[in-house]
N, C-alpha and C positions, 0 to 999 in steps of 0.2 A: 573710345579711348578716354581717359582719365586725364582733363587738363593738359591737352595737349600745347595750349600756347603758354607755358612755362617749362615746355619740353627742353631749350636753350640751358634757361638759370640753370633747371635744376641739372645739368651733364655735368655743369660747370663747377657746379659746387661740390657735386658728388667727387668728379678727378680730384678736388683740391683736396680732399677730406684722407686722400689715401697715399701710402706712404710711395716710396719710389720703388723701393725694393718689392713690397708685395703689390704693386703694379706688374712691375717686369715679370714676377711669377706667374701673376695671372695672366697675362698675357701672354708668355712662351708656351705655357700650355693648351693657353688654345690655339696659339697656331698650330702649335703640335697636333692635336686632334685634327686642326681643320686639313694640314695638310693631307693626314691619310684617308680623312673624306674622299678628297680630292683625286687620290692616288689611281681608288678603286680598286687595288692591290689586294687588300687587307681586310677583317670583318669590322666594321663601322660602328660605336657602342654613340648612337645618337642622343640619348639622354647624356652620356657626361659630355659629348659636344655644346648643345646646346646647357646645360648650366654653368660649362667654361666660359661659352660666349657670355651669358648673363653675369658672370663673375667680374669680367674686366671693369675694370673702373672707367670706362670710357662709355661703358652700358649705358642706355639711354633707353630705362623701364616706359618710357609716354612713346619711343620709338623716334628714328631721325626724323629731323626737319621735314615736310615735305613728303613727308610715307605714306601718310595719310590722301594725298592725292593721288600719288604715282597710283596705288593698290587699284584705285578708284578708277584710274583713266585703263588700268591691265587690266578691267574687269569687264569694263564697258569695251575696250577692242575683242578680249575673246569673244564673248557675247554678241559681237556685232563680224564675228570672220574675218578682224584685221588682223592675221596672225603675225604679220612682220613688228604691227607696233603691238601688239601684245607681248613677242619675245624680247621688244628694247625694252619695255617698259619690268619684266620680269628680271631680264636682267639688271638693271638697275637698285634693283630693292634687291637682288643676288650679291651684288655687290658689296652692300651697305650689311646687310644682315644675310649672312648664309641658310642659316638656322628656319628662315619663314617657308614655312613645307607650302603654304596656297603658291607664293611665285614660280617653285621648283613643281608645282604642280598644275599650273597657270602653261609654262614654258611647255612640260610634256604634252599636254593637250595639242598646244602651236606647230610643236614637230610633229605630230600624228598625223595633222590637216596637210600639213606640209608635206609628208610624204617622206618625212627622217623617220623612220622605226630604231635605230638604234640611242639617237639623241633623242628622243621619247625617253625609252625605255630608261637611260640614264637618268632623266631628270625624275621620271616617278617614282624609281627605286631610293631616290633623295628624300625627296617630298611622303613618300610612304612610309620609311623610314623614320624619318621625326613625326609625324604623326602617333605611328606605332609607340615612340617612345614615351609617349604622353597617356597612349589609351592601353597602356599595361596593369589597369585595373578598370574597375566598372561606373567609377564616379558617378553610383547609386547613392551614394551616406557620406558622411565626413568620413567614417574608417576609410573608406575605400576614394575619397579624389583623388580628380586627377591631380597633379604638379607638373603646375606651368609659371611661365619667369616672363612672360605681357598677357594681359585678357585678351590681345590678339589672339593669341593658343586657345582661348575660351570657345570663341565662332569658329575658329578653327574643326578644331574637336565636335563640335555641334556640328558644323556641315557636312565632315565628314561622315557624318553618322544619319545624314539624308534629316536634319530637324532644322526646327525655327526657332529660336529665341522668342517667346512672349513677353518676359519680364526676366530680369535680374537683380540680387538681392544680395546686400552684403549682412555675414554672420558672425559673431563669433561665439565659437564654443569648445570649451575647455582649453583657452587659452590661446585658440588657434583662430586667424580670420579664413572663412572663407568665401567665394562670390557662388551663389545660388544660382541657377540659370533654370527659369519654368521653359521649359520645351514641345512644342507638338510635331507630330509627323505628318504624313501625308494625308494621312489618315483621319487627324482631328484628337489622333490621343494624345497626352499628355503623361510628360514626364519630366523630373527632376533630376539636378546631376550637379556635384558638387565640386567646387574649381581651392586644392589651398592655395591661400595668397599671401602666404606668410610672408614670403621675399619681397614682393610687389609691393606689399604693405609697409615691410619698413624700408624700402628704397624711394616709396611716397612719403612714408611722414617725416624719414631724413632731407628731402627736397622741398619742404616746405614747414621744417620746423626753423624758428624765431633763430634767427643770426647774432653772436653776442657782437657786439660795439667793439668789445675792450680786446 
């Protein structure tokens, strides 16, 4: 993650920088998305959910306080067969950000061991879902990245796709930034896959561009 301990200033500064009214907007609409998430009712359009979420002014592009562990400690309980404190810990960061497909797919794993098939099944059709909405091209080239709204979605994207992260590399070209991620498989092959960060980009250099005085 990108300067996470100025994670704080920068929410802070971003809320103050936006107006009330296109707050409210932004914000009704993603409850509105989130609610029919939730509903399960309805067919789910997870990419504009999630850029709704990342629209709010309350967005917090370095991620909440504290996310950084929680992820860390739901990683280390799956992995170790604690599946009760891996679903607190899932739920948690569920809480804080709906949108993060690893928790809702953290969680599903938790119920499978457990012996819940239908709360499974819920949280991966979540979690699968934003995924999918990110890997609706091939993020071979800059024509084709992916677009994501935290590098979180970067590892994301990558693990789902069974790789590793060797190096990552920021680009700009033709105007556009994007984050490079060299990749290998199981295998030892190598590949390349290109992440735009246009949003990321200027929701960082807004968070830590020079404050006037006056």
């Amino acid at each position: 993650m990108r300067r996470p301990w100025l994670a704080v200033a920068a929410m802070a500064w971003l809320c103050a920088v936006v107006s009330p009214a296109l707050a409210e907007d932004a914000e009704a609409r993603y409850q509105t998305l989130l609610a029919v998430a939730k509903t399960d009712t309805a067919p789910v359009d997870w990419a504009a959910l999630r850029l709704a979420y990342a629209d709010r002014p309350s967005f917090n592009v370095f991620g909440a306080p504290g996310e950084d562990a929680l992820q860390r400690d739901m990683r280390q309980a799956i992995n170790d067969g604690d599946t009760n404190h891996a679903l607190e810990m899932s739920r948690k960061i569920i809480a804080e950000d709906y949108v993060d497909p690893e928790a809702h797919l953290v969680a599903a794993a938790a119920y499978d061991r457990q012996g819940s098939p239908s709360d499974a099944a819920a949280e991966r059709r979540i979690g699968q879902g934003l995924v999918r909405s990110i890997m609706t091209v091939d993020g071979t080239s800059p024509a084709t990245a992916f677009n994501v709204i935290t590098v979180k979605e970067e590892y994301t994207v990558i693990a789902a796709m069974g790789r590793h992260v060797t190096e990552q590399s920021l680009n700009e070209i033709d105007g556009h930034k994007y984050d490079v991620l060299e990749t290998t498989n199981e295998k030892g092959e190598a590949k390349s896959y290109y992440f735009l960060i246009d949003r990321i980009w200027a929701l960082e250099s807004k968070a830590f561009a020079p404050r006037s005085m006056n």
